[in-house]
PARODREN-175992 format. One record per residue (C-alpha): x, y, z. Coordinates in steps of 0.001 Angstrom, whole numbers, plus 524288, in hexadecimal, padded with zeros to 5 digits. Layout:
N
XYZ...
This chain:
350
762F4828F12CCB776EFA82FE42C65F77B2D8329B2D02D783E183C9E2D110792C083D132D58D79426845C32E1347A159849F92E6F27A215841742F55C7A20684E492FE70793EA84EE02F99779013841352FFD4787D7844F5308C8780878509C301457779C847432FA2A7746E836D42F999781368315F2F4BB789158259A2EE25796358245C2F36D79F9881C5F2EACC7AD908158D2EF537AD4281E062FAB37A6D4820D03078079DEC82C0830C5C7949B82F603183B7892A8311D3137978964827FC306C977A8482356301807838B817C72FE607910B814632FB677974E80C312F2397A667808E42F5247AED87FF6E2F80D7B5B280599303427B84C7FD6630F727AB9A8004A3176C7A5538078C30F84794488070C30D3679378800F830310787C27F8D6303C178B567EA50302F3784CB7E4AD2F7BC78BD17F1062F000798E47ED352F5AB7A1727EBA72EA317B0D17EB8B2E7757B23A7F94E2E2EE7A992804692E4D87A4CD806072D63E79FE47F7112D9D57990D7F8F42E42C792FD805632DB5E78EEB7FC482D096788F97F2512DBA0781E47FE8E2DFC977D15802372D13E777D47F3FE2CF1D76ECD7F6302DDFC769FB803F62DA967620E8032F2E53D769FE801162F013769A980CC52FB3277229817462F64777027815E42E89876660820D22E70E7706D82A432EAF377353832AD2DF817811B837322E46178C5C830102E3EA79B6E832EC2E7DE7A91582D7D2EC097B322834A92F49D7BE97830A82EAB27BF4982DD12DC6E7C571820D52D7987C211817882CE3B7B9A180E282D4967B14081B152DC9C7AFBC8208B2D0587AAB28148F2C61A7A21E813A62D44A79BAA8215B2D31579AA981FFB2C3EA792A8815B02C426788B8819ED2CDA9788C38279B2C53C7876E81FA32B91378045811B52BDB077A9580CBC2AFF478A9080DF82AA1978FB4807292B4B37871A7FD242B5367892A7FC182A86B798397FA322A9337973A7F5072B6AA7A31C7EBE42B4267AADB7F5582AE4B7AA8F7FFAB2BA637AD0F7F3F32C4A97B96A7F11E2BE057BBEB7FF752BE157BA92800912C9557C38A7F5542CF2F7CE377F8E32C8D37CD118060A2CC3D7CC07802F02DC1D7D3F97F52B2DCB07D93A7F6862CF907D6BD7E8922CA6A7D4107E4702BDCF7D0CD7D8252B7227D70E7DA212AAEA7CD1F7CF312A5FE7C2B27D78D2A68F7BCBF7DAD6299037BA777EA1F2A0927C85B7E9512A6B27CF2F7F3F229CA17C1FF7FC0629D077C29F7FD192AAFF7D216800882ABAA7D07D80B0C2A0587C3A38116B2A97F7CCDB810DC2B3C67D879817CF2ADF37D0C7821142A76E7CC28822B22B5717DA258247D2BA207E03382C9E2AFA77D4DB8365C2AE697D45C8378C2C04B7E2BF83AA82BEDA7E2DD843022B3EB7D82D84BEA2B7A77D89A84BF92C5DE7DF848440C2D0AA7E749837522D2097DFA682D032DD397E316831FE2EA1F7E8AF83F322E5357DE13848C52E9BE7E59584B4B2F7227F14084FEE2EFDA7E842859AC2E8437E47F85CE72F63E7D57D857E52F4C37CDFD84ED52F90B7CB96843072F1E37BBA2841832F3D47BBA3850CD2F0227C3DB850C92E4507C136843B32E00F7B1E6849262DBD67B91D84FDA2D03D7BDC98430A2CA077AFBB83D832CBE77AA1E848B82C28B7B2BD847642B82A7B2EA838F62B90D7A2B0835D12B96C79EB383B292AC3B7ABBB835C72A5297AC76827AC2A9FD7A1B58224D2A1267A82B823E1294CF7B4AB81DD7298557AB53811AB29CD67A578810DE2915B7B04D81584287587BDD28161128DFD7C35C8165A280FE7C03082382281637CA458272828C397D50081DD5286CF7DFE6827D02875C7DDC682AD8295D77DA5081C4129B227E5CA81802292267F11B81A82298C27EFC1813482A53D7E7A98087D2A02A7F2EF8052D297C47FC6D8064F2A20C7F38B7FBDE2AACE7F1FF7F3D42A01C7FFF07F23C29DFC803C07F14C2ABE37F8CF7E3AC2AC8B7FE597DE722A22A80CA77E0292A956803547D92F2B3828001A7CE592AAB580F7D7CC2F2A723818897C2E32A89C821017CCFD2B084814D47CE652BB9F80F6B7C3832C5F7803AD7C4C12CD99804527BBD82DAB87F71F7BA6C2E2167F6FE7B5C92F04A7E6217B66B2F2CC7E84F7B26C301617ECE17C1F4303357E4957C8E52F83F7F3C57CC432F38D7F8617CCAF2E46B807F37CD532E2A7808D47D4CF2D4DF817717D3762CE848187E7DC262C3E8823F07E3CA2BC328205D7F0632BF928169D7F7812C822808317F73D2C1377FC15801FE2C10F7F49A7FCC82CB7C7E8627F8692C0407F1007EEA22BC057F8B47E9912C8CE7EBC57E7FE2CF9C7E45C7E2D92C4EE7E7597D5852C6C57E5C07D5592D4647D6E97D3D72D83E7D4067CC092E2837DF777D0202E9607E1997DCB92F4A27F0C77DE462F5547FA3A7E0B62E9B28077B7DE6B2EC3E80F587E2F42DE0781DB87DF042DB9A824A07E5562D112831247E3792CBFB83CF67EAC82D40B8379C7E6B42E02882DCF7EF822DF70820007ED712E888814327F27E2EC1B809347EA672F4777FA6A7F0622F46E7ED787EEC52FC007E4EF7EE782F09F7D8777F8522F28F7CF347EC2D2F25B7D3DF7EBC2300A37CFCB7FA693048C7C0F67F841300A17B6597EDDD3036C7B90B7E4B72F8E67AC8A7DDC52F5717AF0A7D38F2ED237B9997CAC12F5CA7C08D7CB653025A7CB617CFF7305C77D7637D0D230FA87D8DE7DD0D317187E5807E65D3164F7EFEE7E3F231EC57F9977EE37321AF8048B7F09731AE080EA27F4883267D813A97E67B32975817507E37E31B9081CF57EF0E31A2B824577ECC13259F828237DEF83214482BBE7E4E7312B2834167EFD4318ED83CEF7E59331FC483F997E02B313D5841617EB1130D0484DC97F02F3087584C1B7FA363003284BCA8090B3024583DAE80A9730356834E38050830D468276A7FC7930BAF81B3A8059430F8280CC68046D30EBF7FE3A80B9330EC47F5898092031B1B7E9A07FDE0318297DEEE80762315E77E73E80C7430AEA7DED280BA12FEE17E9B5803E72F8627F5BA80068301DD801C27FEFA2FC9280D477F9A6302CF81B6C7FC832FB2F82879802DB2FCD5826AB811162FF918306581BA62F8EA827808292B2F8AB818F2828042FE77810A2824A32F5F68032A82DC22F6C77F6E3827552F46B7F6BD82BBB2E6BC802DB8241F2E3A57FFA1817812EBBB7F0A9816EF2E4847FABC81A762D6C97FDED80DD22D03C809D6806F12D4E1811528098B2C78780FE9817CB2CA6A81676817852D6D482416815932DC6E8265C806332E08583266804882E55B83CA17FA0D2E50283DA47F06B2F274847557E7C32F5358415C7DC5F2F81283DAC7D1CF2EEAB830F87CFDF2E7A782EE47C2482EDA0833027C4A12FB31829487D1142FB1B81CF47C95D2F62A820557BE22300E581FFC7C97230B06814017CE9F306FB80C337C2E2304AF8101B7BCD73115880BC57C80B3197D7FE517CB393131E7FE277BAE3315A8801FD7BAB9322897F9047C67C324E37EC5C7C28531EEA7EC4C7B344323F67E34E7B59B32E767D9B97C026326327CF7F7BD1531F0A7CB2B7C47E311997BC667C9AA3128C7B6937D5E130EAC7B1CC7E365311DE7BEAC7E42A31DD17BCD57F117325567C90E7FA60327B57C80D7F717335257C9E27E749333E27D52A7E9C432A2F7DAE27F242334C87D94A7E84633D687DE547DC8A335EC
């Protein structure tokens, strides 16, 4: 049976789908969020994924619903309620819209992909068109609305479009252009000689040296498998991450849970001679980052991609710094053991 998109405060008016989000009163939801319903054999890594699971067991409870909604509109919530508006196309480029949909939420890509450049152009056309026409990620509160209100309007104009750029992005070249080149360019400053990537797997941590702060499509990219991001640029110049693939239930592998971020600050800030001091986000932070602080940052900014941001310069060395990190998240994790689906309250705990 055909489904419509409904705006979230009208959950509980009739059956409905609820997509990368959370509800009272869902017929059946389909996100990734820590403790979230999601039934489990429809547990997938993003939320679109657990969609397409859903679209391949039609019927599973729930499915009848003809309503379906999300409380906030990103990439991966919205290639979710596309799909279950438009099930025979999605099927159809089922592949396609997963990729979308990762690098939207964890924003990985395997550049080896045949679909890896038709997923990056769906999600910049994505990107530009949100920004030019309505709000930037985060920004409703400084428009002084609320996100699963406002976020209804982007869903409209969205649906009906999104097919044609699946099927012929050529057609919206000169808006997908401009930051698909600028990703592309910044992976192959990736793939240099001037860039290193060091991997230590014990701590699900990726040390990424690199010229110059990257777009976040192409810093990440290379980094599946792996929860924390710690990115050394030239100038002394650093930013560590909690990768998103530690705020959800991850399906596909383990993982370690976060740590706080107040004792390596602390140890950082000893060290630290430079004008600025080492700060950090709190663990249920979507995306925690832990850096030298000049202005706040809002959450805008910090979600913003590092190369569109101030990083500023610290006075201790690039070596020294990676030791210090690695040995804490090593000395930390020793006695913890990766597994899946942790609830807030055992990361708390840990």
């Amino acid at each position: 049976m055909p489904k419509q998109f409904v705006a979230f405060q009208k959950l509980r008016q009739q059956p409905t789908i609820v997509v990368d989000s959370v509800g009272l009163g869902a017929a059946l939801t389909l996100a990734h969020w820590r403790g979230a319903a999601t039934p489990e054999v429809l547990r997938d890594d993003t939320s679109a994924g657990s969609v397409l699971r859903a679209l391949h067991a039609p019927e599973a409870s729930g499915m009848e619903a003809t309503a379906v909604t999300a409380n906030h509109f990103d990439v991966d919530g919205f290639v979710g309620v596309w799909s279950l508006l438009n099930p025979e196309l999605a099927l159809r480029h089922e592949h396609l819209l997963r990729l979308t949909a990762t690098l939207g939420d964890f924003r990985e890509l395997d550049w080896q992909d045949p679909y890896a450049d038709h997923a990056l152009r769906l999600v910049c056309w994505l990107n530009a068109k949100e920004k030019a026409l309505f709000y930037v990620p985060f920004g409703a509160p400084a428009l002084r609305r609320r996100e699963d209100e406002a976020s209804a309007e982007k869903f409209e104009w969205f649906l009906p479009r999104f097919q044609q750029v699946v099927e012929d992005p050529e057609a919206e070249r000169s808006v997908w252009e401009p930051e698909y080149e600028r990703v592309k360019q910044a992976a192959a400053v990736l793939q240099s000689s001037s860039a290193a990537l060091t991997r230590y797997p014990e701590i699900g941590l990726v040390v990424v040296q690199a010229p110059v702060p990257l777009p976040y499509y192409a810093l990440f990219g290379p980094t599946a498998g792996y929860d924390m991001v710690l990115s050394i640029y030239d100038g002394q110049r650093y930013e560590f991450e909690y990768k998103y693939t530690t705020w959800i239930d991850l399906e596909s592998r383990p993982t370690l849970p976060r740590l706080p971020l107040d004792t390596l600050a602390a140890q950082l800030n000893v060290l630290e001679q430079a004008p600025h001091r080492w700060t950090f986000d709190g663990i249920t932070d979507t995306g925690p980052l832990l850096r030298l602080a000049g202005k706040s940052l809002s959450k805008a900014q910090r979600y913003a991609d590092p190369d569109q941001r101030p990083i500023h310069v610290s006075s201790i060395k690039p070596k020294e710094l990676e030791q210090v990190v690695v040995s804490h998240f090593q000395e930390r994790y020793a006695a913890v053991e990766a597994k899946r689906y942790w609830t807030w309250a055992e990361i708390k705990a840990i």
